[in-house]
C-alpha positions as a Markdown table, in Angstrom:
| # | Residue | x | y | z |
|---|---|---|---|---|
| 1 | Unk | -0.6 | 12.8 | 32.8 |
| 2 | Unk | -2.8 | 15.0 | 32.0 |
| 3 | Unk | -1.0 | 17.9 | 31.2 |
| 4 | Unk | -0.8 | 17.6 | 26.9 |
| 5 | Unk | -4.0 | 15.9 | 25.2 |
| 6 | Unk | -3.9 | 15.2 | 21.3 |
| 7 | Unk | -6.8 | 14.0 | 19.6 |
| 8 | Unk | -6.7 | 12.4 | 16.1 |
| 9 | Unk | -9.7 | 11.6 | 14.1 |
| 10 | Unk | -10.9 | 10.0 | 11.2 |
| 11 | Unk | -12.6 | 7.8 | 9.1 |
| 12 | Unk | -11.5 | 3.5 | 9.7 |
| 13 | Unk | -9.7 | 2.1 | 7.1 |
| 14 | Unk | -9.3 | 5.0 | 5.0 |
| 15 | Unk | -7.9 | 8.3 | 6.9 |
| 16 | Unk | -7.2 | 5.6 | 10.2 |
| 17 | Unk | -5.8 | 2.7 | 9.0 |
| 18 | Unk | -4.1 | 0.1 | 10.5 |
| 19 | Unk | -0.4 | 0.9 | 8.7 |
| 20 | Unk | -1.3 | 4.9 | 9.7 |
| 21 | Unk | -2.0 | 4.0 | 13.6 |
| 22 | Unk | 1.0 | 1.2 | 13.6 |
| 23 | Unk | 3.2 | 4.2 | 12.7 |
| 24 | Unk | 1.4 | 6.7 | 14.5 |
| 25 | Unk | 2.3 | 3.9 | 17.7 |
| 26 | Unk | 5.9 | 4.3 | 16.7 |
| 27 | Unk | 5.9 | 7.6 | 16.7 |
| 28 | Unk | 4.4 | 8.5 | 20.0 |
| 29 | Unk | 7.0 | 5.2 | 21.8 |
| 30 | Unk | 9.8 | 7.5 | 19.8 |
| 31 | Unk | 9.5 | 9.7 | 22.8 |
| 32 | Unk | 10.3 | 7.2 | 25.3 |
| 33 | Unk | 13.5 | 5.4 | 26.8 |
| 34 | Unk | 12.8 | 2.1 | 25.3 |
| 35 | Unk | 11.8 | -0.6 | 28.6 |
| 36 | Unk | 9.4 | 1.9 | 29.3 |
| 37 | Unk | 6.1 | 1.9 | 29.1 |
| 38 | Unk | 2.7 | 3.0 | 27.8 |
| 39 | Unk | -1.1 | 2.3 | 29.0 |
| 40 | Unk | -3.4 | 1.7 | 26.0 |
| 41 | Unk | -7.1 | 1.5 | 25.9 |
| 42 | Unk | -10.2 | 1.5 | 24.3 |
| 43 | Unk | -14.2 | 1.6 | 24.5 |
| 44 | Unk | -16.0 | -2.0 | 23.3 |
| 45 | Unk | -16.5 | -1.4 | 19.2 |
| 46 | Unk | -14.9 | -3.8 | 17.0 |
| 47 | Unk | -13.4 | -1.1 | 15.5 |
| 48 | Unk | -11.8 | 0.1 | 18.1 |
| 49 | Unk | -10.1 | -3.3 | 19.1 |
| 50 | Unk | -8.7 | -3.2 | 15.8 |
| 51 | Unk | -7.1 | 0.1 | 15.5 |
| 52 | Unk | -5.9 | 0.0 | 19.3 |
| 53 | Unk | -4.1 | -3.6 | 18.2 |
| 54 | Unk | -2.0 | -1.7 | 15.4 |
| 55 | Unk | -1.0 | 1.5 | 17.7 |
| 56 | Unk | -0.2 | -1.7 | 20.5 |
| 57 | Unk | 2.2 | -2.7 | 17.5 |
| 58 | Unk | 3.6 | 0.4 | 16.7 |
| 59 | Unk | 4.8 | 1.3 | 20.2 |
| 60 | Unk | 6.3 | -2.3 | 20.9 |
| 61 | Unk | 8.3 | -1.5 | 17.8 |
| 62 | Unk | 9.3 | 0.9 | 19.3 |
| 63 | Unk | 11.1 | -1.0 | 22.2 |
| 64 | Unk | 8.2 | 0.2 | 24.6 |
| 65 | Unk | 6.1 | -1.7 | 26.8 |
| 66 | Unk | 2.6 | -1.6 | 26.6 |
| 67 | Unk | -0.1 | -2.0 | 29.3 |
| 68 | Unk | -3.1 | -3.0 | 28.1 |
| 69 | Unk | -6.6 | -2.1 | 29.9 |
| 70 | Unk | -8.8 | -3.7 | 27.6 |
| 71 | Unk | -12.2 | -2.6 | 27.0 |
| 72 | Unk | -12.3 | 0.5 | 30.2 |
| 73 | Unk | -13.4 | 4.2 | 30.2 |
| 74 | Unk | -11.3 | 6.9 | 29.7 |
| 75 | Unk | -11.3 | 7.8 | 33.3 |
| 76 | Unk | -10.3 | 4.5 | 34.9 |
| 77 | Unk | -7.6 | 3.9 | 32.1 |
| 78 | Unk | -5.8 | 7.5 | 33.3 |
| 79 | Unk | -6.8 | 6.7 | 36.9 |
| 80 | Unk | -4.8 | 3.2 | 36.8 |
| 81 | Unk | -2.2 | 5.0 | 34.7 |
| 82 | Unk | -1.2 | 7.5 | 37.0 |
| 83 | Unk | -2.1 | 6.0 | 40.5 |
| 84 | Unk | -1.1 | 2.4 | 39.6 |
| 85 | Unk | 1.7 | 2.6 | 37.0 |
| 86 | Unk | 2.9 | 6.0 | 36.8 |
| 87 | Unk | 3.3 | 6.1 | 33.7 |
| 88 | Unk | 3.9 | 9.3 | 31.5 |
| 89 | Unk | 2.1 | 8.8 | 28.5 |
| 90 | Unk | -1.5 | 6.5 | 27.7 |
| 91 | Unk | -3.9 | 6.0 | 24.5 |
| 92 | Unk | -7.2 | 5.5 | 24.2 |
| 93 | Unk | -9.0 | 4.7 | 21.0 |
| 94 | Unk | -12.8 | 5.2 | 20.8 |
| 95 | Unk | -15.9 | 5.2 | 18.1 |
| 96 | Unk | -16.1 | 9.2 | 17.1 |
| 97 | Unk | -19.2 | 10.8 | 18.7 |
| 98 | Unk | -19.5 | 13.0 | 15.4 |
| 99 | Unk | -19.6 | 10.0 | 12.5 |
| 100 | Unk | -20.3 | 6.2 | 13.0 |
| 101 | Unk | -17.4 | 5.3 | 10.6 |
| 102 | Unk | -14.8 | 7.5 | 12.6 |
| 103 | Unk | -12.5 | 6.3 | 15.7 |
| 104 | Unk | -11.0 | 9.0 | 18.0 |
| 105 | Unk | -7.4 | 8.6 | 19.1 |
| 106 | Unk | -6.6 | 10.3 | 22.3 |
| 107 | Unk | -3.0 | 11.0 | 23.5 |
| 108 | Unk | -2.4 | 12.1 | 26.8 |
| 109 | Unk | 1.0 | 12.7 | 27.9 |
| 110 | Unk | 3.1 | 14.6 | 30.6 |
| 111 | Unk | 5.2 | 15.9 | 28.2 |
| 112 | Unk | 4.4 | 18.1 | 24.6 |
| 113 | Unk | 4.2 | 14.8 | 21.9 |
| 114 | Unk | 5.5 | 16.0 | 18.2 |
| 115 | Unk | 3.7 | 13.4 | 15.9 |
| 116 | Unk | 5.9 | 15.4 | 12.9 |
| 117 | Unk | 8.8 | 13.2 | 13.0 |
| 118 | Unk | 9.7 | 10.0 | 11.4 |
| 119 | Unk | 8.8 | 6.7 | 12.7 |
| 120 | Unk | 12.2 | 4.6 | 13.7 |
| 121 | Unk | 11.7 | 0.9 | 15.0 |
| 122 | Unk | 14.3 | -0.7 | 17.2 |
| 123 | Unk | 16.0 | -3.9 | 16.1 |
| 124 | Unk | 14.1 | -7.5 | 16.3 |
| 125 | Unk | 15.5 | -8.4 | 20.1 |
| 126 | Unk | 14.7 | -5.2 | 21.8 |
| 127 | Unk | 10.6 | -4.9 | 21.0 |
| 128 | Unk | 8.5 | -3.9 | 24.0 |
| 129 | Unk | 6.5 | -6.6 | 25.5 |
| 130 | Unk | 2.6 | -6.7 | 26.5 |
| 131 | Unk | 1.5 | -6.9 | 29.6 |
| 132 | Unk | -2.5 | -7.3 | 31.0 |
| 133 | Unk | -3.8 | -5.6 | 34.1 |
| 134 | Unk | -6.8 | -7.1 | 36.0 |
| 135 | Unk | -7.7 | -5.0 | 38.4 |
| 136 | Unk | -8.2 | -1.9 | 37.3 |
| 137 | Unk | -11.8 | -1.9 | 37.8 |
| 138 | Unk | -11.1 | -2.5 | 41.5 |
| 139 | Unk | -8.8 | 0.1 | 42.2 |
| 140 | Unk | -11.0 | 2.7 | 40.3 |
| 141 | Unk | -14.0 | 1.8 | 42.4 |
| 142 | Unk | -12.3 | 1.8 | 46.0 |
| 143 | Unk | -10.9 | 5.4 | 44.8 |
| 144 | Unk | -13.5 | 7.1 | 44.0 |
| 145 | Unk | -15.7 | 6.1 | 46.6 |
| 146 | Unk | -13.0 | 7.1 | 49.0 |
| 147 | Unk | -12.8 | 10.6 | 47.5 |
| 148 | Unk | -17.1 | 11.1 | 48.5 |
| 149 | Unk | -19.2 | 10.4 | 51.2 |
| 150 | Unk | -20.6 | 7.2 | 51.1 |
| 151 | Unk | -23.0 | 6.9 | 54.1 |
| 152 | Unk | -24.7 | 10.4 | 53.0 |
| 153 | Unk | -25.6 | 8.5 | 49.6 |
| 154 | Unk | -26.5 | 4.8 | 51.7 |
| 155 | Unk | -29.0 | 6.8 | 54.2 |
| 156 | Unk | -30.8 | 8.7 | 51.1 |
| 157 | Unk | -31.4 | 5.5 | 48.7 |
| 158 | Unk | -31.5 | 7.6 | 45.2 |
| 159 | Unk | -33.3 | 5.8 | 42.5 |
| 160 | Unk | -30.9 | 6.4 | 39.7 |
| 161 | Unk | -32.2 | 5.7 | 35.6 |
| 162 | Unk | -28.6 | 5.0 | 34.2 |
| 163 | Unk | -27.8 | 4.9 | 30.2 |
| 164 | Unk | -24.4 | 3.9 | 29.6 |
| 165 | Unk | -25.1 | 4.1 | 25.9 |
| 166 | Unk | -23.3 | 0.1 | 26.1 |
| 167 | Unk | -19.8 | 1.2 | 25.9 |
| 168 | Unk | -17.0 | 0.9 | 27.9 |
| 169 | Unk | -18.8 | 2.5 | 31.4 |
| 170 | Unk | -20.8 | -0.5 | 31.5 |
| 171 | Unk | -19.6 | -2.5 | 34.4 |
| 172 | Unk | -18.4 | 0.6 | 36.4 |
| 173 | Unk | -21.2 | 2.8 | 37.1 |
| 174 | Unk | -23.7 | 0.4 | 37.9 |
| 175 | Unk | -21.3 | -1.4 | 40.3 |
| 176 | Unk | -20.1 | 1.9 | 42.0 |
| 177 | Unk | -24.0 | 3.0 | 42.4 |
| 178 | Unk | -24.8 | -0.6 | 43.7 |
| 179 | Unk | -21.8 | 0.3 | 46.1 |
| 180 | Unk | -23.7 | 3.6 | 47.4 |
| 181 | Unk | -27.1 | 1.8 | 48.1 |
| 182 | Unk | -28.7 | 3.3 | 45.0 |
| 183 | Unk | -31.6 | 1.8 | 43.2 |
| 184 | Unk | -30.8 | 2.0 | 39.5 |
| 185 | Unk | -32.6 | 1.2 | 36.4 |
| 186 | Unk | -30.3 | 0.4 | 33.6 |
| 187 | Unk | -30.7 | 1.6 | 30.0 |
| 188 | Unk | -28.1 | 0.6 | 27.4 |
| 189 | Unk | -26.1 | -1.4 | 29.9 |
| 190 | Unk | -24.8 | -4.1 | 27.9 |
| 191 | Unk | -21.9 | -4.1 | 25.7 |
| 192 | Unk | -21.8 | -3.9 | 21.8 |
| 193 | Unk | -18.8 | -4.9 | 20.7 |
| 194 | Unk | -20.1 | -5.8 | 17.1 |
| 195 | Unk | -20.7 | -2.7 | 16.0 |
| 196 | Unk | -20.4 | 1.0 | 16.9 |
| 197 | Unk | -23.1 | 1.7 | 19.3 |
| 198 | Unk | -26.0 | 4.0 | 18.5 |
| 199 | Unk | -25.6 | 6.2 | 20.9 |
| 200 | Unk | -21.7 | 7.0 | 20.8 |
| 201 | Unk | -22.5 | 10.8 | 22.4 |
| 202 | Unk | -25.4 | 11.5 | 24.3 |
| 203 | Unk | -28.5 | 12.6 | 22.3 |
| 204 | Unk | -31.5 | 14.6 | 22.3 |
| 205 | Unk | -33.2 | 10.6 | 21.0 |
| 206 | Unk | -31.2 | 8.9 | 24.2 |
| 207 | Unk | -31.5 | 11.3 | 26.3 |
| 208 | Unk | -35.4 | 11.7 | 25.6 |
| 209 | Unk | -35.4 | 7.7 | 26.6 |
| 210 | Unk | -33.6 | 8.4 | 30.1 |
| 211 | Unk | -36.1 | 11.2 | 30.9 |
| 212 | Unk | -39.3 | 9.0 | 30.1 |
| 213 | Unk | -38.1 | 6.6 | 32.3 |
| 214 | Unk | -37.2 | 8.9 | 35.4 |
| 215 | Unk | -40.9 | 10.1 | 34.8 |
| 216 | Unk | -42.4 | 6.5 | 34.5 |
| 217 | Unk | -40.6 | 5.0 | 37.4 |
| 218 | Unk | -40.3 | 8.1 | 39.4 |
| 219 | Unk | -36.6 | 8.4 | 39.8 |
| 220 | Unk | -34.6 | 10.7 | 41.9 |
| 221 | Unk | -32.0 | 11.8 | 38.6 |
| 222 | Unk | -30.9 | 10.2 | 35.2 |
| 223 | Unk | -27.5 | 9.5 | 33.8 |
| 224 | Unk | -26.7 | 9.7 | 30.2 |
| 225 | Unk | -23.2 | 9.1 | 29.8 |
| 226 | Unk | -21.0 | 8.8 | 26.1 |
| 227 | Unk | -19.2 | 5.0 | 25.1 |
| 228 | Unk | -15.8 | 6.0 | 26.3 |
| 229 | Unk | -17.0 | 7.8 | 30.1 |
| 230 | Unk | -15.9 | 11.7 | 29.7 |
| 231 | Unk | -18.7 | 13.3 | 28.7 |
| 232 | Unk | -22.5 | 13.0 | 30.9 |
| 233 | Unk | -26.0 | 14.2 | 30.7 |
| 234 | Unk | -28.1 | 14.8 | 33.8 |
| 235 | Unk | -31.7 | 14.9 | 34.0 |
| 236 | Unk | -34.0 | 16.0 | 37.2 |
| 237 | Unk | -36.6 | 13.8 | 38.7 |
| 238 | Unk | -39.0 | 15.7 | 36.4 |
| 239 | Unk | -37.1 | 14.3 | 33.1 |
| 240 | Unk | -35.9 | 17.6 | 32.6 |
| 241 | Unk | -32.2 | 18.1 | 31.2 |
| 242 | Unk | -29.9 | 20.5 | 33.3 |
| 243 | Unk | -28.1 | 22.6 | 31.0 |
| 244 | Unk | -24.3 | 21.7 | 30.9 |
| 245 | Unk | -23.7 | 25.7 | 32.1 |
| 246 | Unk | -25.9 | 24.7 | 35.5 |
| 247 | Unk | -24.4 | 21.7 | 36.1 |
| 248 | Unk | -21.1 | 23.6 | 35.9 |
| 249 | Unk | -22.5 | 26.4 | 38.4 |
| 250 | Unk | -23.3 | 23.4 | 41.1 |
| 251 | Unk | -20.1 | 21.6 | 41.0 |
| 252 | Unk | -18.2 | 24.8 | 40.9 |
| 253 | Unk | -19.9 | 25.8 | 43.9 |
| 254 | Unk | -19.7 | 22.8 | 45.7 |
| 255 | Unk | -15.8 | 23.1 | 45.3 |
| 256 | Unk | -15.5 | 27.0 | 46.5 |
| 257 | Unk | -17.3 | 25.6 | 49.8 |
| 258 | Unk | -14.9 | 23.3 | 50.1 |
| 259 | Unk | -12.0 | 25.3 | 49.1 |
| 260 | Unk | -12.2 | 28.9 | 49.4 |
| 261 | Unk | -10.5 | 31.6 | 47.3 |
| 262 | Unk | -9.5 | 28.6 | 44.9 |
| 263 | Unk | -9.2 | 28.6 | 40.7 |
| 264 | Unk | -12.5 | 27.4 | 38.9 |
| 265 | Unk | -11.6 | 27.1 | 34.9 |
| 266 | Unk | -13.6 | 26.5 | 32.1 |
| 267 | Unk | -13.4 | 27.3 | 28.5 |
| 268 | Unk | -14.2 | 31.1 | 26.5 |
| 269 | Unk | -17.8 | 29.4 | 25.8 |
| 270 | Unk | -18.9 | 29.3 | 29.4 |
| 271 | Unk | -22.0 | 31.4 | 30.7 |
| 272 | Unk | -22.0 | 34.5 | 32.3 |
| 273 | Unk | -24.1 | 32.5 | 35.1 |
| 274 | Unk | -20.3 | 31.0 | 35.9 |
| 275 | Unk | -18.5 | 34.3 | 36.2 |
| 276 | Unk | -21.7 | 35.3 | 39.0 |
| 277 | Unk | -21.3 | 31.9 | 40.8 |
| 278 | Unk | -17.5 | 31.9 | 40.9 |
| 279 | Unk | -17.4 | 35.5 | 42.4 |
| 280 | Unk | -20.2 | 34.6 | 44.5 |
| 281 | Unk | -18.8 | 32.4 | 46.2 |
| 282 | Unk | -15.5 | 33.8 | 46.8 |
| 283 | Unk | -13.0 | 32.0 | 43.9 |
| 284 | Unk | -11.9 | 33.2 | 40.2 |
| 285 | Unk | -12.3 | 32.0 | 37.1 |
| 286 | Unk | -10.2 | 31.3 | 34.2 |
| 287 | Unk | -11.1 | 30.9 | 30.8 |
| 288 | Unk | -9.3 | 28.9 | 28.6 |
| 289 | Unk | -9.5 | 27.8 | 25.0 |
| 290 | Unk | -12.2 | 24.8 | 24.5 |
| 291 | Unk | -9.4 | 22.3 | 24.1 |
| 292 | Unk | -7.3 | 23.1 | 27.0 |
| 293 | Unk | -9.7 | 23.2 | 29.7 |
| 294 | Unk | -7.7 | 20.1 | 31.5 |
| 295 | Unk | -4.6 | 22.2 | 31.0 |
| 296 | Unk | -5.6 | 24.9 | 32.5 |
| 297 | Unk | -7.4 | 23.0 | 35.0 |
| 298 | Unk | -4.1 | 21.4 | 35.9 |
| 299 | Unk | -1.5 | 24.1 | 35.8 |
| 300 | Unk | -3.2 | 26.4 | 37.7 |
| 301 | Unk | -4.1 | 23.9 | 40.2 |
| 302 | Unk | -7.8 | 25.0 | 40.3 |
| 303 | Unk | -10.3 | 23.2 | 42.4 |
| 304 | Unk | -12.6 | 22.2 | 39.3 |
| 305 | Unk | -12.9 | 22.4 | 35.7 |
| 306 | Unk | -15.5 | 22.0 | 32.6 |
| 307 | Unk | -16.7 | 22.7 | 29.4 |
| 308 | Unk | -19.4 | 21.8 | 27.1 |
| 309 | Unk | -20.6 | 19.7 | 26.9 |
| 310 | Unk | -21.0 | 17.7 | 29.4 |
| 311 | Unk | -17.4 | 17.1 | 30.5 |
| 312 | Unk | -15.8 | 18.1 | 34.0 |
| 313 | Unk | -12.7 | 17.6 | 36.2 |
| 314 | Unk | -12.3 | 17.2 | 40.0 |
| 315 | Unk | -8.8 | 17.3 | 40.7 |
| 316 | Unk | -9.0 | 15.9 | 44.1 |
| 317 | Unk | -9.6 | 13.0 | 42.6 |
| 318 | Unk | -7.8 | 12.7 | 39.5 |
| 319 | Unk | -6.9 | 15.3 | 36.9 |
| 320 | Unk | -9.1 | 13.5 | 33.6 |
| 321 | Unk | -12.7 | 14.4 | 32.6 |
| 322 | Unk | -14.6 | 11.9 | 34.2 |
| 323 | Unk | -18.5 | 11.2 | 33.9 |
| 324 | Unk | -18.5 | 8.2 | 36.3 |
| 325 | Unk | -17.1 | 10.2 | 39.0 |
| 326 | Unk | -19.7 | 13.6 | 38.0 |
| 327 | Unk | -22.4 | 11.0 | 38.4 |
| 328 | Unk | -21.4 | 10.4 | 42.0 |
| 329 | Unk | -20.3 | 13.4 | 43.0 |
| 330 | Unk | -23.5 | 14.9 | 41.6 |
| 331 | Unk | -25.5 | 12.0 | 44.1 |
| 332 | Unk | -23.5 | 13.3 | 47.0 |
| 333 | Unk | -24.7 | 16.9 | 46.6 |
| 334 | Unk | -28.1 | 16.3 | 46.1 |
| 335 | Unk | -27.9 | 14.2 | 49.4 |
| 336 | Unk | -26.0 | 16.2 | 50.8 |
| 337 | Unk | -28.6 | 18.9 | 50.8 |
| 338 | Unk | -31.2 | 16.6 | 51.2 |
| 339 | Unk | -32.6 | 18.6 | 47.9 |
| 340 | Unk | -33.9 | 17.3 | 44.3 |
| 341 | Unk | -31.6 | 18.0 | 41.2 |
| 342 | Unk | -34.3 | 20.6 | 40.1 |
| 343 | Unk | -33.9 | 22.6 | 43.6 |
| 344 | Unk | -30.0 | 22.6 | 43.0 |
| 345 | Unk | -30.5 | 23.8 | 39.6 |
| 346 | Unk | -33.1 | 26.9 | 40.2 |
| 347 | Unk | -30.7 | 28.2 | 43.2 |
| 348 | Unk | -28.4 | 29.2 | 39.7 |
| 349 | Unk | -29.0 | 31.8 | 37.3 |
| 350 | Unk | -29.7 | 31.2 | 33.9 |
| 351 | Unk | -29.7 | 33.3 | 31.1 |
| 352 | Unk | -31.0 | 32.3 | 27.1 |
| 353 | Unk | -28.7 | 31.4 | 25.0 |
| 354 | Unk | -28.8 | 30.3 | 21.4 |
| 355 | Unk | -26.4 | 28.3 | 19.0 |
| 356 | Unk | -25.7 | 28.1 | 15.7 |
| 357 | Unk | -22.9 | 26.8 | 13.2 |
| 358 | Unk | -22.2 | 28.8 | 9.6 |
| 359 | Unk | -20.1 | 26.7 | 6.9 |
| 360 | Unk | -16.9 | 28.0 | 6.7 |
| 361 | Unk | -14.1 | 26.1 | 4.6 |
| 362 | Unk | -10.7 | 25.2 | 6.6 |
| 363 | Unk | -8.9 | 27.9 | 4.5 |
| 364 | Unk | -11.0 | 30.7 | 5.0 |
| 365 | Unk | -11.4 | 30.7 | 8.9 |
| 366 | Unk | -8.4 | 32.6 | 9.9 |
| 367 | Unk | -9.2 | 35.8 | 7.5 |
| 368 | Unk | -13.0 | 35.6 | 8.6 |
| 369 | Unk | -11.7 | 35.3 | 12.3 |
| 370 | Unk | -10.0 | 38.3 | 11.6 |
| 371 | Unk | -12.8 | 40.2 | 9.6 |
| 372 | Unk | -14.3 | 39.4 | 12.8 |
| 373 | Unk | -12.2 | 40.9 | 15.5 |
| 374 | Unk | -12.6 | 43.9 | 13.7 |
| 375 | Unk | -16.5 | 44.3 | 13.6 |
| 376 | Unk | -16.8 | 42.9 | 17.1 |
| 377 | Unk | -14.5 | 45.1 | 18.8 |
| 378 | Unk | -16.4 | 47.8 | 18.5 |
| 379 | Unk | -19.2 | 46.5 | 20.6 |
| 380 | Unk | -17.4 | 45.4 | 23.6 |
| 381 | Unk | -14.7 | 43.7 | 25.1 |
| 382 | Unk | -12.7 | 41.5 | 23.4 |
| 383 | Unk | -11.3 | 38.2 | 24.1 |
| 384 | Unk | -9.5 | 36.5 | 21.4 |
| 385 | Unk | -8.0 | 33.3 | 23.6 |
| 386 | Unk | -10.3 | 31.3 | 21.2 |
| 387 | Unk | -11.7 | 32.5 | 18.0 |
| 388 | Unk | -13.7 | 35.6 | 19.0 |
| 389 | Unk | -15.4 | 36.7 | 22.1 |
| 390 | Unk | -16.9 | 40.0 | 22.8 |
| 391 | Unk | -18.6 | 40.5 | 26.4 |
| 392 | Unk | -21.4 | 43.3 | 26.8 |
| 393 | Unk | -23.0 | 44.6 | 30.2 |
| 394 | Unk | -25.8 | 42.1 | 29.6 |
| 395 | Unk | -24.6 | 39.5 | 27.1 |
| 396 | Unk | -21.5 | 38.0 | 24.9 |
| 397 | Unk | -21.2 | 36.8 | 21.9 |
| 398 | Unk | -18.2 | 33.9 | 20.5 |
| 399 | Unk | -17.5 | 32.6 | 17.3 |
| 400 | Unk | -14.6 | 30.0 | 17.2 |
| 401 | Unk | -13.6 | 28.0 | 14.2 |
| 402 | Unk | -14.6 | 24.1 | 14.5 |
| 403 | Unk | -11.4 | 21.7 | 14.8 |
| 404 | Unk | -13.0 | 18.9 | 12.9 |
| 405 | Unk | -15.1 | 20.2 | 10.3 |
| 406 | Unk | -15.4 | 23.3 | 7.7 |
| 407 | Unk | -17.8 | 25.5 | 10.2 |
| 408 | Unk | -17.4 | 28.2 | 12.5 |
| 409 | Unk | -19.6 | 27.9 | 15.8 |
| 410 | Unk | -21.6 | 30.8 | 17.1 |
| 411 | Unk | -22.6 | 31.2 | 21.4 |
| 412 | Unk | -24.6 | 33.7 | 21.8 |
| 413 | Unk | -25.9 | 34.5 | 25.8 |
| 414 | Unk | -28.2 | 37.6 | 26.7 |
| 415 | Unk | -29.7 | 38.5 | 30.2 |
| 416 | Unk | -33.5 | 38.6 | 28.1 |
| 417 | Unk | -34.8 | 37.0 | 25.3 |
| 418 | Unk | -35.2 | 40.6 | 23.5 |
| 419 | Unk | -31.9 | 41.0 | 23.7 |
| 420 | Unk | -30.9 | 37.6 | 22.3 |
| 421 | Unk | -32.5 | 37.8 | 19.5 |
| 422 | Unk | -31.4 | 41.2 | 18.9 |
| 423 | Unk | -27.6 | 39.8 | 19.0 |
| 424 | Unk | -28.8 | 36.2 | 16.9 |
| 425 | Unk | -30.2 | 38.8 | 13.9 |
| 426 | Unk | -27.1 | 41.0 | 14.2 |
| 427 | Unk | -24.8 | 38.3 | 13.7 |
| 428 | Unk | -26.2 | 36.5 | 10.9 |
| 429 | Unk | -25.8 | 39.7 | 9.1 |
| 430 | Unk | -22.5 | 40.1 | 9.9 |
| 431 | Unk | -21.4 | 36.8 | 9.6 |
| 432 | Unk | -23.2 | 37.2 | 5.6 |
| 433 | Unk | -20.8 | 39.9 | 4.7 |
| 434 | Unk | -17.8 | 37.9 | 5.8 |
């Protein structure tokens, strides 16, 4: 299911409109024997329900059947269609974490999905029917508890501060936490389906509001997580947010334990700390490019995956970025170990790093990606998988063009400060001349 993602953005009722996502539905049930079927789903914006009604349209003109979810994350929607329906291909639509006025339209399929191809409907008495599943919820729950240890969690008690930034996570974490004995204090728990919500993405603002209250109340961790449930933010019991690059080094970790000599995979933007953990500890890494981290994840059958920010997948229990699941799994290390977050964190090295975005119109990218190979090669090692990359004794430095918008993002990582801001100044000069 997992295997192919596509991701279509834009803004509602203009660049996403409901005649574009109707054919858009058509399209994508093109690619299926009609009597088949296709999960749909979406977070809890009013905008959502209304382009996830015209793709619904689409793909039942398209002679497909359609199983509708409802308001669910992303994680339970793929969960239920692969474990309860088999099914080879599901949609999600959800409010854009980059623009208020944007939707994101996610495809994931078994299969490569052309969307360059004309839409073709099937005659009046052959449409797909819908069809409502009420137990999705349910089964998610009972799976991913099985896939942890319960009693470790029950016998440690965590008090949890939980944002759920009121999208579509809202009933499932809090009722998976109650499930493992934790006391949690909910922040943005409600859902908003009048609006977009005003946290779509987790934010330095929200965030900040999580790590007060883990302070005030004296919590154990705190849980940002985005409307649609792929993407999470953890905070110690100090308030403090652990970089996405440690959170990567403790679940990657965790999984070598468990599985020696296995795959860990994660994207060209990842921190040399990951390279140290994963040979530390016995695996091998594999570095993809940002958007085909779940790829890689799943065709070289690795033992975990992530990426920036914020997004990671355990394939022993389903092969989908999942933040509900991170949240638990996270709980079960820390009690595990009997240790705080902030204990977990400092056994990992950490290096400075700095980020920066330079305009770059949509046209130009591929020559100033090339101007850059160029310059850059003659520093280090290069790694074009993804834009740029160019790995020194003690640092790296990637540019990669931005899929969305006209700017080229720059990661730069150095073993000391000194030498980071050697690397930041270098760049912006070369990056003038370009």
């Amino acid at each position: 299911m997992s295997l192919y993602i596509k991701e279509i953005r834009g803004v509602v009722n203009s660049e996403i409109s409901n005649e574009f996502t109707s054919n858009l539905g058509n399209v994508i049930g093109n690619f299926l024997t009609p009597g088949k079927e296709i999960v749909v789903g979406r977070d809890s914006n009013k905008q959502s329900q209304m382009i996830k009604r015209s793709i619904t349209a689409g793909i039942l003109a398209a002679g497909i059947n359609v199983i509708d979810f409802g308001v669910a994350p992303i994680p339970a929607v793929h969960h239920g269609a692969k474990n309860i329906y088999n099914v080879d291909v599901m949609v999600t639509v959800s409010a854009s974490h980059l623009h208020a006025d944007e939707v994101a339209i996610k495809i994931f399929s078994d299969y490569e999905i052309s969307l360059e191809r004309h839409a073709e409907k099937v005659p009046w008495d052959s449409i797909g029917q819908t069809f409502y599943t009420p137990n999705h919820m349910v089964d998610y729950i009972d799976s991913a508890l099985k896939h942890v240890d319960v009693d470790v969690v029950k016998n440690l008690a965590p008090k949890v501060v939980v944002d759920c930034a009121n999208g579509s996570t809202v009933p499932f974490l809090p009722k998976i936490l109650g499930k493992l004995g934790c006391e949690t204090i909910l922040l943005g728990c409600q859902h908003t389906a009048t609006s977009a919500s005003k946290f779509a993405d987790p934010t330095p603002q929200s965030v900040s509001l999580v790590s007060n209250l883990v302070k005030a109340v004296g919590a154990d961790m705190g849980i940002a997580l985005d409307n649609d449930g792929d993407r999470i933010v953890f905070t110690d019991e100090n308030g403090k947010i652990i970089k996405d690059q440690t959170v990567l080094g403790i679940f990657a970790r965790e999984a070598l334990l468990e599985n020696p000599k296995g795959y860990v995979v994660s994207s060209v933007v990842t921190s040399m700390s990951m390279d140290e953990v994963v040979s530390k500890y016995g695996g091998r890494i594999i570095k993809t490019p940002v958007d085909f981290v779940l790829k890689g994840t799943v065709q070289n059958k690795a033992v975990f995956g992530g990426d920036e920010p914020g997004m990671y997948v355990f394939p022993e229990f389903q092969e989908c970025f999942d933040a509900i699941f991170s949240a638990v799994k996270m709980l079960e290390i820390m009690c595990h170990y009997n240790k705080p977050l902030s204990k977990l964190a400092e056994d990992l090295p950490e290096y400075p790093r700095a980020m920066f975005s330079v305009k770059c119109e949509h046209e130009n990218k591929e020559k100033t990606i090339q101007d850059l190979k160029e310059k850059m090669g003659r520093i280090g090692n290069l790694n074009t998988v993804d834009g740029v990359r160019v790995d020194m004794e003690d640092s790296f430095i990637l540019v990669r063009p931005s899929r969305f918008e006209p700017l080229l993002r720059v990661y730069i990582e150095a073993r000391s400060p000194e030498k980071l801001q050697k690397l930041r100044n270098m760049m912006k000069e070369m990056l003038s001349s370009v």
